[in-house]
Every structure is written in C-alpha cells, then in structure tokens.
N, CA, C and O of each residue as an XYZ file, in Angstrom:
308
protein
N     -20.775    -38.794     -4.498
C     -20.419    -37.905     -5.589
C     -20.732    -36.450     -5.224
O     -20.034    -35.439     -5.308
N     -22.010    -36.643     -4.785
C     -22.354    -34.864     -4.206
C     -21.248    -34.337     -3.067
O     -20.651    -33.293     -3.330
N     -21.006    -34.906     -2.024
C     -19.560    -34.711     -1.017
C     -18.912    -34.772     -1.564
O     -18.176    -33.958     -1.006
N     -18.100    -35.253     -2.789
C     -17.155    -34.426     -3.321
C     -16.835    -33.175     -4.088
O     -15.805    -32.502     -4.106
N     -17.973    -33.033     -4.713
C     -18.014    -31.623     -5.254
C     -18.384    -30.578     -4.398
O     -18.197    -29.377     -4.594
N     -18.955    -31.145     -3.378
C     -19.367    -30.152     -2.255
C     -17.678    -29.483     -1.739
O     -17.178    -28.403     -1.423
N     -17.348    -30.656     -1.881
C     -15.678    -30.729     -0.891
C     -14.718    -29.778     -1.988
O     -14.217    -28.730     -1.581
N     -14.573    -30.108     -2.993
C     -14.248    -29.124     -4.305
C     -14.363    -27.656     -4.103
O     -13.437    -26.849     -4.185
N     -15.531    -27.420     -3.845
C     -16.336    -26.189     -3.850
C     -16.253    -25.528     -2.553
O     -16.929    -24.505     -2.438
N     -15.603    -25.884     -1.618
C     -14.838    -25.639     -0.498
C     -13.775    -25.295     -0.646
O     -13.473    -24.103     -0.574
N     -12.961    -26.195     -0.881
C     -11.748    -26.288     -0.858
C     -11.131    -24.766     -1.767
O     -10.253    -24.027     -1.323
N     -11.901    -24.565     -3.190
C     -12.038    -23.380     -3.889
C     -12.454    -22.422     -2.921
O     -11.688    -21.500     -2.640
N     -13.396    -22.505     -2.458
C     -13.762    -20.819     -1.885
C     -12.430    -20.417     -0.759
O     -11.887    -19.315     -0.836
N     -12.043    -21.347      0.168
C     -11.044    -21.534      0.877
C      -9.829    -20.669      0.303
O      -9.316    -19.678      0.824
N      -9.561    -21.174     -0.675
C      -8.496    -20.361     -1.160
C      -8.468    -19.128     -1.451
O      -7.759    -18.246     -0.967
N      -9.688    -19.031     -2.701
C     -10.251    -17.547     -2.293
C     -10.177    -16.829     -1.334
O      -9.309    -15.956     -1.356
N     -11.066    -16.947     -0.157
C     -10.949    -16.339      1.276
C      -9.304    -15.722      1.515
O      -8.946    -14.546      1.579
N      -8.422    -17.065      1.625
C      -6.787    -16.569      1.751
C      -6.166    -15.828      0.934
O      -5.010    -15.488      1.183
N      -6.811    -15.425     -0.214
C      -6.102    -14.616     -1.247
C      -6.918    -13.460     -1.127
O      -6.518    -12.318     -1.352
N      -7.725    -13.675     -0.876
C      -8.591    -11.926     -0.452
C      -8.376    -11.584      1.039
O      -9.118    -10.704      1.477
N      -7.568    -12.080      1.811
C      -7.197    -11.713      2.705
C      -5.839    -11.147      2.957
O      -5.519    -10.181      3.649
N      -4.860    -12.244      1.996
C      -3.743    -11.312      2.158
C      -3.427    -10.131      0.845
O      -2.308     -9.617      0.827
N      -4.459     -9.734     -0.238
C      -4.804     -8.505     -0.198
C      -4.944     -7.522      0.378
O      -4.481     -6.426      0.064
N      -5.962     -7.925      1.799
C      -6.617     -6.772      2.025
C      -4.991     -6.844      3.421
O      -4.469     -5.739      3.567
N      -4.711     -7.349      3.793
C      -3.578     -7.533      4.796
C      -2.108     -6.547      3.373
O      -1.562     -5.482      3.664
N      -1.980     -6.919      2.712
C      -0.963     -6.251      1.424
C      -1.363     -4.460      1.505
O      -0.489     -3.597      1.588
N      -2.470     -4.244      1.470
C      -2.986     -2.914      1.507
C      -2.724     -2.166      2.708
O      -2.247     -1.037      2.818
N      -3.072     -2.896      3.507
C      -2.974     -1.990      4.845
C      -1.663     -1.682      5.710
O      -1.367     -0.915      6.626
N      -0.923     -2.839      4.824
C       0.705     -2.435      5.281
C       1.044     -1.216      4.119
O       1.562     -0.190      4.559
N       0.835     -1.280      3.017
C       1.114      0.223      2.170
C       0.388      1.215      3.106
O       0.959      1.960      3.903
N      -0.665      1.146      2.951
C      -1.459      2.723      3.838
C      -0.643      2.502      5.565
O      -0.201      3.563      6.008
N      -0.541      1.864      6.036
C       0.509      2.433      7.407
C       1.610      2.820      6.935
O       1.950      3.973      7.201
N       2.417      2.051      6.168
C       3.888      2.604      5.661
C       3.943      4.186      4.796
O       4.867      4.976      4.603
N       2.591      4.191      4.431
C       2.456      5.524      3.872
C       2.179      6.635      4.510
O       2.605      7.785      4.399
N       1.061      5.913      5.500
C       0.760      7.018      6.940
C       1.897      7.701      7.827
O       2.144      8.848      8.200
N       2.568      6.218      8.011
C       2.886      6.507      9.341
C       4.520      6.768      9.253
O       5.085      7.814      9.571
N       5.282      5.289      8.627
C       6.960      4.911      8.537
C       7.456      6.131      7.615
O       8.440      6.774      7.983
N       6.794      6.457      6.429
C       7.560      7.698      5.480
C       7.658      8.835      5.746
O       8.644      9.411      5.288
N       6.522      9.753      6.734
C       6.856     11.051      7.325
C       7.587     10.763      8.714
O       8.020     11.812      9.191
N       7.823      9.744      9.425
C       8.616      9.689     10.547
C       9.893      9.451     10.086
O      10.805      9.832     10.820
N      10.255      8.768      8.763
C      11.672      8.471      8.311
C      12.126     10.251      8.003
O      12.933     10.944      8.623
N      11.373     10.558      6.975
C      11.584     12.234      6.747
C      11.964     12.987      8.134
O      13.130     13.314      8.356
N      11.127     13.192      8.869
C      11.463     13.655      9.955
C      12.746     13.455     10.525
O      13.482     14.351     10.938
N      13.026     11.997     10.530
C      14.162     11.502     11.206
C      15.465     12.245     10.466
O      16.162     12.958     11.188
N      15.718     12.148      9.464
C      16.174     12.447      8.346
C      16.856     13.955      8.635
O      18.039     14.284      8.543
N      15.724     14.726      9.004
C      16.281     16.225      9.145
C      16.353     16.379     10.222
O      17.323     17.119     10.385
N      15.832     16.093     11.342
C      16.566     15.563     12.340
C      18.151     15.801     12.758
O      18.875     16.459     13.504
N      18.157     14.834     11.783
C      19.747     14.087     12.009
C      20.828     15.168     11.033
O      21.953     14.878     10.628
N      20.106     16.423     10.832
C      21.437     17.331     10.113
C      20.924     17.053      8.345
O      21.143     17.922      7.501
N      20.307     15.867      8.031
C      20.253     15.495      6.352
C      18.927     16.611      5.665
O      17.991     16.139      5.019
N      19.046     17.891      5.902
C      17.784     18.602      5.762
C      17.425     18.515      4.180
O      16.278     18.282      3.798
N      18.659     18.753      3.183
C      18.589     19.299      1.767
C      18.094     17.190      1.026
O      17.659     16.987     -0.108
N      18.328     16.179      1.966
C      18.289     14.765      1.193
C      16.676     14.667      1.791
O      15.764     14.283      1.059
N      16.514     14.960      2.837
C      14.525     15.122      3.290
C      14.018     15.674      2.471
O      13.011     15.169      1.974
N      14.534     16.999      1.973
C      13.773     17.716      1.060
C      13.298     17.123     -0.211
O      12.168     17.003     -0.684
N      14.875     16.670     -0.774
C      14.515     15.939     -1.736
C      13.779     15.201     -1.840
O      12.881     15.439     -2.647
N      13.748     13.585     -0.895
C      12.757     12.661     -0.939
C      11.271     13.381     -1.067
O      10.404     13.087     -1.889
N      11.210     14.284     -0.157
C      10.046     14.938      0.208
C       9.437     15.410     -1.379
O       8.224     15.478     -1.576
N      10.332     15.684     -2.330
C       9.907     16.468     -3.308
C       9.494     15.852     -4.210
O       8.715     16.247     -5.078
N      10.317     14.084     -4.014
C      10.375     13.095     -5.385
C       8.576     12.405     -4.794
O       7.588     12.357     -5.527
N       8.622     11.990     -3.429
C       7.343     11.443     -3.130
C       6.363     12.269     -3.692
O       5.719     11.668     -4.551
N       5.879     13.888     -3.451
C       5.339     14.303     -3.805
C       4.819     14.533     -5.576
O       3.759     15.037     -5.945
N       5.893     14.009     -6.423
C       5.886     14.314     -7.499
C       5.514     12.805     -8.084
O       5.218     12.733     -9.277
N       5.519     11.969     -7.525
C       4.869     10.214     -7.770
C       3.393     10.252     -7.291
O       2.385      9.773     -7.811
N       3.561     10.960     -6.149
C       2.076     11.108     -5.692
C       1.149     12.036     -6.925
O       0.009     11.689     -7.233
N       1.667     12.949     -7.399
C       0.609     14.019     -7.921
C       0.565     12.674     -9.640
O      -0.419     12.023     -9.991
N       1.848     12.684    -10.269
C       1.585     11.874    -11.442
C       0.596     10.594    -11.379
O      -0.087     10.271    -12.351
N       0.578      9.884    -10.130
C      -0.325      8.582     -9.631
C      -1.705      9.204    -10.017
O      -2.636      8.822    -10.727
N      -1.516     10.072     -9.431
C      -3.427     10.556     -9.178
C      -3.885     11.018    -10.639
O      -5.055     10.880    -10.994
N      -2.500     11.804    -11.818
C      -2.504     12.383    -12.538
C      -3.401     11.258    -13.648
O      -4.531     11.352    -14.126
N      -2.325     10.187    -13.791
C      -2.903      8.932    -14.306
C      -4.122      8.195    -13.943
O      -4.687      7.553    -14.828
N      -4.598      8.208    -12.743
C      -5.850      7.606    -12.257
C      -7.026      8.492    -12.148
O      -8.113      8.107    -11.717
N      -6.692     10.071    -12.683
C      -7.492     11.325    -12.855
C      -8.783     11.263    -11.923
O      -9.988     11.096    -12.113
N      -7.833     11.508    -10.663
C      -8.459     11.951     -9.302
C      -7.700     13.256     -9.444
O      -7.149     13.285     -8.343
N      -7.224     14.589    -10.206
C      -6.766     15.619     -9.739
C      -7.537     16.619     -9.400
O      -8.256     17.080    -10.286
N      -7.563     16.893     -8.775
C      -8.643     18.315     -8.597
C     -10.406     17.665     -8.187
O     -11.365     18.402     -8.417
N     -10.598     16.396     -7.644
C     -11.486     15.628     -7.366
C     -12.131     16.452     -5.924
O     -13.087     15.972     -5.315
C-alpha cells in the first residue's frame, strides 16, 4: 500500500517537472524571438526597399511594448 502511494506521488511530481519545464522552454523561445528573430526581421525588411512597413511594425511593437508595461506598471521603474 505504501509503494503505491509512493508510486502516485511520483508519478504526480513527474508531471509537474514536465510542465514546469516546458514553461520555462515556452519562455525562452519568446525572449529569443524577441531578442533576436524581430529586430533581424525589421532589419531585413528595410533592407529589402520596405522602409515606411519596418517603420510601421517598428512603431506598432513599440506601442504594445510601452501599453504591456503600462498595464503591469513597470513604467518609469
């Protein structure tokens, strides 16, 4: 009886573990895609002649970014 609840109580944390992992794996693909893929797409972007559609994106990201922080009142932190 005790090996099975032991086994229970495994089997639970187990899962746990995999769900707090592909969290922390979920996160770190946003912060590279944020780091790295969105100012190299921009770049690419004007680059390629599309200067006034970079800008834009450039202007809309920036304006999600400031309202995000606006709402989570990190401004001026």
């Amino acid at each position: 009886m005790l090996t099975m609840i032991i086994i229970i109580l495994l089997i639970g944390l187990i899962f746990n573990l995999i769900k707090l992992a592909l969290k922390l794996a979920w996160g770190m693909a946003k912060m590279l895609a944020a780091v790295i893929f969105l100012p190299l797409l921009i770049i690419g972007i004007a680059l390629a002649g599309y200067v006034y559609i970079s800008l834009i994106i450039l202007i809309v990201m920036s304006l999600i970014g400031f309202i995000t922080n606006l709402f989570a009142g990190t401004v001026g932190d």
